[in-house]
Structure formats: C-alpha cells, structure tokens
FIMI-87637 format. One record per residue (C-alpha): x, y, z. Coordinates in steps of 0.25 Angstrom, whole numbers, plus 5000, padded with zeros to 4 digits. Layout:
N
XYZ;...
END
This chain:
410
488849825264;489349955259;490749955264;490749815256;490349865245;491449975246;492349895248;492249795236;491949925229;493349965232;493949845231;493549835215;493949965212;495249945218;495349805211;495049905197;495949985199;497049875202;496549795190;496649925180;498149965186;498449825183;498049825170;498749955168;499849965174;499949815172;499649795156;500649885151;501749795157;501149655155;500849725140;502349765139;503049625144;502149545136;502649625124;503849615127;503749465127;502949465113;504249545107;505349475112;504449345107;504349415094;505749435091;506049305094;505049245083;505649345074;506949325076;507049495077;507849565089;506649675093;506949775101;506049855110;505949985114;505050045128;503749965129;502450045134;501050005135;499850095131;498450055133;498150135119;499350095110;499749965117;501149935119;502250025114;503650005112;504650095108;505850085099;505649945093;506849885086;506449745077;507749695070;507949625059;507649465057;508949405063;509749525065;509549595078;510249725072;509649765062;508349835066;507049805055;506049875062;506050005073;505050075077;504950185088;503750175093;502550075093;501250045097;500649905099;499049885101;498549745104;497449685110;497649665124;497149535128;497749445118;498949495121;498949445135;498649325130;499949305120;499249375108;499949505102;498749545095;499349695088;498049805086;498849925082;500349935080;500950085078;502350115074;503150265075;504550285069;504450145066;505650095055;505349975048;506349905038;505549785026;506549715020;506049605010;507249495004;507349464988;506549334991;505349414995;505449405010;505149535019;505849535032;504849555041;503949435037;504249375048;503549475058;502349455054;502549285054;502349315069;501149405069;499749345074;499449265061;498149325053;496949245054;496349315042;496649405031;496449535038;497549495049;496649505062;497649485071;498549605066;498349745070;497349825065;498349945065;499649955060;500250115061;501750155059;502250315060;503250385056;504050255051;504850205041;504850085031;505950035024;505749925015;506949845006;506249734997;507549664991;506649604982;506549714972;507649784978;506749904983;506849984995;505750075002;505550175012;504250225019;504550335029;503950435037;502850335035;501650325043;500750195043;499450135045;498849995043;497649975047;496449865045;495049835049;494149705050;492849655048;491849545048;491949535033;493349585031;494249725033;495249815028;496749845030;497149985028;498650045025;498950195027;500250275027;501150375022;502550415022;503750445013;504250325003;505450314996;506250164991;506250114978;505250074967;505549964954;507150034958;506550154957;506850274968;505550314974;505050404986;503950484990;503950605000;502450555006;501650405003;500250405008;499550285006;498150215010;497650075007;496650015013;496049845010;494749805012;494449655016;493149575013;492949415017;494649395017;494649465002;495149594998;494149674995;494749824993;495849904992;496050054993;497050144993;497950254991;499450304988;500150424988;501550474987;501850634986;503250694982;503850564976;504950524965;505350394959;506750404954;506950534947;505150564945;504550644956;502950654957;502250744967;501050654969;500550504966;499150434971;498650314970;497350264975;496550134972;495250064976;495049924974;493649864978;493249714976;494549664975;494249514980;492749534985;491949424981;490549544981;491149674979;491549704962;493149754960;493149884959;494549944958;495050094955;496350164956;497050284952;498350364953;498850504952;500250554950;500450714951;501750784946;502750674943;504050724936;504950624927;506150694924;507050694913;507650564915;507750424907;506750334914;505750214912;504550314916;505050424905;505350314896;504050264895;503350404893;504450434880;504250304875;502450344875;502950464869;503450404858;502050324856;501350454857;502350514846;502150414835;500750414838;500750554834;501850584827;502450684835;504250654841;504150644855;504850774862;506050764872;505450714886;506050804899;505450794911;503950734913;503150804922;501650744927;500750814932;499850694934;499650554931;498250494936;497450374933;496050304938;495950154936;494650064940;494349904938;492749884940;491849774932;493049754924;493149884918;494649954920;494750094918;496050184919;495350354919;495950474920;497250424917;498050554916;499450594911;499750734914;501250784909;501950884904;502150804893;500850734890;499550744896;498650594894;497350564898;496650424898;495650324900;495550174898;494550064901;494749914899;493549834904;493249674903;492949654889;494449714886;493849834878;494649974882;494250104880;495650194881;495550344880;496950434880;497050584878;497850694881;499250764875;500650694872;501750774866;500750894865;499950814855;498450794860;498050624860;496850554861;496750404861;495550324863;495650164862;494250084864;493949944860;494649794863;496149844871;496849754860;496249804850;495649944853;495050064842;496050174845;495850314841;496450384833;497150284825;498450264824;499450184816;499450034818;500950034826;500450134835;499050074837;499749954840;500650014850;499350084858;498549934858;499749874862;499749974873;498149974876;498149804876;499449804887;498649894896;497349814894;497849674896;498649734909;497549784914;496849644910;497649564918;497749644930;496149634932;496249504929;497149484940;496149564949;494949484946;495649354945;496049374959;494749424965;494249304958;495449214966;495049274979;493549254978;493749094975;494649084989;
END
C-alpha cells in the first residue's frame, strides 16, 4: 500500500513538473506566434507595412518586441512610427481565445509622427478603428496604462499651418474604474518647441499633470497643472510660468460647480521691438496719460517680475484676486467680482508712469459709480471696458451651466 501510494505520489509530481515546464517553456512561443499572427493581421486591416524587430516573452512585462517600424497609410517607406523597445501586458486567457486585451503598453526611444490634413483628418485615425471597441465611456477594453520614455513627438496639423515637437518627453496615461464611475490621469514632461497662432515657441522643460474624474458616465472633475521653465515666444523669454485649475461639479447631477484656477508668470522680458504684445501695453499707457494728464515716456525693454492671478466660479459669484502686474514700468494690483444679479465691485491700485492710481468701481457693470471721477470720455472709455469684460465672462458661464444643464437631461 505504501509503495502505491509512492508511486502515485511520484507520478503527480512528475506530471507537475511536466505540466509547469510546458507552460513555461511552452507559452513564451505559443505567446510569440500568435502575435505574430495578430501583426501581420493587423497591418493588413491598416493597410501599413510593420516591421518587427526580436520578440521575447516575460511573465512580468508580456511580450517584447524590439525595433518596431509602422509606416505610413499606403506607403511602405516612409516610416510613421519607430520605437526601440516595447512592453505589451495582456490578460492571458482571452488571448488564447482570439481576444488581444492590452493591460499595459510601455514605449522606450519611441518616435512618433501626427500628421492631421486641412479637412481635419489625423493620420492615424485609423488605428484605433481596429482597437476592441468601448463598451462605455471609460474604455473598459483599453489599457489601464499607457508609458512612453525618452521619446519624441512630432505633430504637423496642416489645418492651422502649425507644427510641434515634444522631446525628451517622458509619458503616462493612466486610469481607474469603479462601481460608480472612475478617473483618467495624464502625466509628462519633456522639452516643447513648434509654433503657436504663427508664433515661435519653445520651452527647455514642460511638466504637466491632469487628472478627470467620472461619475454615472458624466464628468464630474477635472484637475490639473502646467509648467514650463526657460521658455520664449519669438523674441520674449520668461523664466517660469504655472498654471493650475480645479474644476468640481462639472456635469454632477448632486455635487455644486465649484471651479478655481490661477497662473503665475515670473521674469518675463519683452524687448525693444514692434509687437502686438508691446503695442497693447503703449496703447494702455496712453489711456493712463490722459486720465492723468501726464505724456507718456519712451518704452525700452519691459521687464516682469511677476504676472499672477486667482479666479473661482461658485454659487454664481466670479471672482478674479490678487491680480498682480509687477514691471519695471508699472506695478497694478486688482480685484474684481461679478456675481448673478450682474452687480461688480472692481478695485485697481498700484503705480503707472510713477504716478500712484486707485480705482474702485461698484455697482450695475453697465453702469457702475466709479471713483474718483473723471471726465465723461474717459468714463465712457473705462465702462466700455468693465461691461466687455463682464458680458464675456457672462457668456462664458452661461455656456458652463447651460451644458451642465444638457448633460443632466440625457
């Protein structure tokens, strides 16, 4: 009975250990041939040549392919995409069954090239026309990470006739589900030059981080935050810009809309050259000189130490604070509120052309009690201004709600 027992006990471990050599030696290659079946099906649907480097397998990583070529739509030499190295995770049983279901994709040294046509069109919008299609708002089916390193991203958009580059860049998308929802999150940093409205633009280091938060199908937050460090914009150079916002209750059918935002700018330098931006500043000048009575001096260069601003949008009240002009030229401080029963309250200090200002406005925005007075031209001029900026901001949270209202109704 014992040397039974022994036996089957043998038996069983041996049949273990043939079974687990199977399925390790074994699954790397069935992994490896099957992919190599899903690419070639691939760029047939796409009608791409792809070219494919070595093919590994790694229980951690999945599979991983080196030196992957994907070439333009149509034309089998011109290379689109190229990325050295890259990591596909995916759930392993579907996979056996026909499914490609992606968990995590990792990109190194990867090169990618958007190209978008005058009518619109982006050139890869056909890639994802083959990708498992969502079955919900929060793409299920896609994967829950998405990392590229140390690559670059060139983007030509022929509809405005702009071109960028993000290099050095390394990136992170990211989301999370729930029962009741979930979040998307998008992180990276890199160096980014092309061009803005025509204008040359680059930055020696972007870092940004945005994250969106889901409820029921609806968009509920949104928070976020850019950087850019040792930048210029045709022949202006700053040293520092950030921008951060947090925007709660955007379409949630219980939570209130609580929105908040603000921006700071150190050390920006505007030389001596004709411009839009310098242009606009001579042209306030000139307001400021009548109001006071004093000529406006020769502008040279203009240098900023800071620019800086808070705004927030809750129970419709709108407030700008701590808005903050800091120059060699002019130093400006203000605050303005505009709530729901179109009443502002506008207070503006600081010193322009060495001449100490204080300005407060209260009252209806078409038709405010300014102090001190002035003469009826230059009163007119300054409501003129106060009722442009009130009915902008008007419209645009009436735009905000009227959608929140639209999505709550679907």
């Amino acid at each position: 009975m014992e040397i039974k027992n022994k036996k089957t006990i043998i038996i069983s471990s041996l049949s273990a250990i043939l079974i687990i050599a199977a399925f390790y030696f074994g699954l790397p290659f069935a992994v490896k041939q099957t992919f190599k079946t899903f690419s070639s099906s691939y760029a047939e649907k796409l009608n791409r040549k792809i070219d494919l480097g070595r093919i590994s397998f790694s229980f951690i990583d999945g599979i991983i392919i080196s030196d992957i070529n994907i070439f333009a739509k149509g034309d089998p030499a011109k290379s689109a995409y190229s990325i050295k190295k890259t990591a596909l995770k995916f759930e392993p049983l579907p996979f056996f069954k026909g499914n490609f279901i992606l968990t995590k994709i990792k990109f190194k040294n990867a090169k990618f090239t958007l190209i978008r046509n005058k009518n619109g069109n982006w050139d890869f919008s056909d890639i994802p026309a083959i990708l498992p299609k969502p079955k919900d708002k929060f793409y299920s089916s896609w994967p829950k990470q998405i990392i590229a390193e140390n690559s670059e991203i060139f983007i030509i958009d022929k509809m405005s006739d702009n071109m960028w580059a993000l290099n050095d860049a390394d990136l992170k998308f990211s989301k999370r589900l729930s029962y009741y929802g979930g979040s998307f999150s998008i992180s990276g940093k890199g160096i980014f030059k092309g061009s803005i409205l025509k204008n040359s633009f680059m930055s020696k280091k972007v870092k940004t981080n945005i994250k969106a938060e889901f409820e029921n199908n609806n968009l509920n937050s949104l928070f976020g935050e850019i950087n850019l460090k040792d930048s210029s914009c045709n022949d202006i150079r700053l040293n520092n810009l950030n921008l951060k916002w947090n925007f709660l209750g955007i379409n949630s059918k219980t939570n209130e809309q609580k929105y908040k935002a603000e921006f700071k700018i150190e050390e920006m330098d505007i030389p001596n050259i004709d411009n839009s931006f310098r242009k606009n500043i001579t042209e306030a000048f000139k307001t400021f000189s009548k109001i006071y009575g004093k000529e406006i001096p020769k502008i040279h260069e203009i240098n900023f130490k800071d620019i800086s601003a808070k705004t927030s949008f809750h129970k419709d009240l709108f407030k700008i604070q701590d808005f903050k002009l800091d120059s060699n030229i002019f130093n400006i401080n203000a605050d303005f509120t505009l709530d729901k029963k179109d009443k502002i309250d506008l207070n503006f200090n600081g010193k322009v052309l060495n001449k100490e200002m204080n300005i407060t406005a209260k009252g209806q925005y078409d038709n405010p009690h300014i102090k001190p007075e002035f003469s009826y031209t230059l009163r007119t001029k300054l409501v003129s201004f106060i009722k442009t900026l009130s009915e902008s901001i008007k419209t645009k949270l009436n735009k905000i709600n009227k959608e929140k209202a639209e999505k709550n109704h679907e």
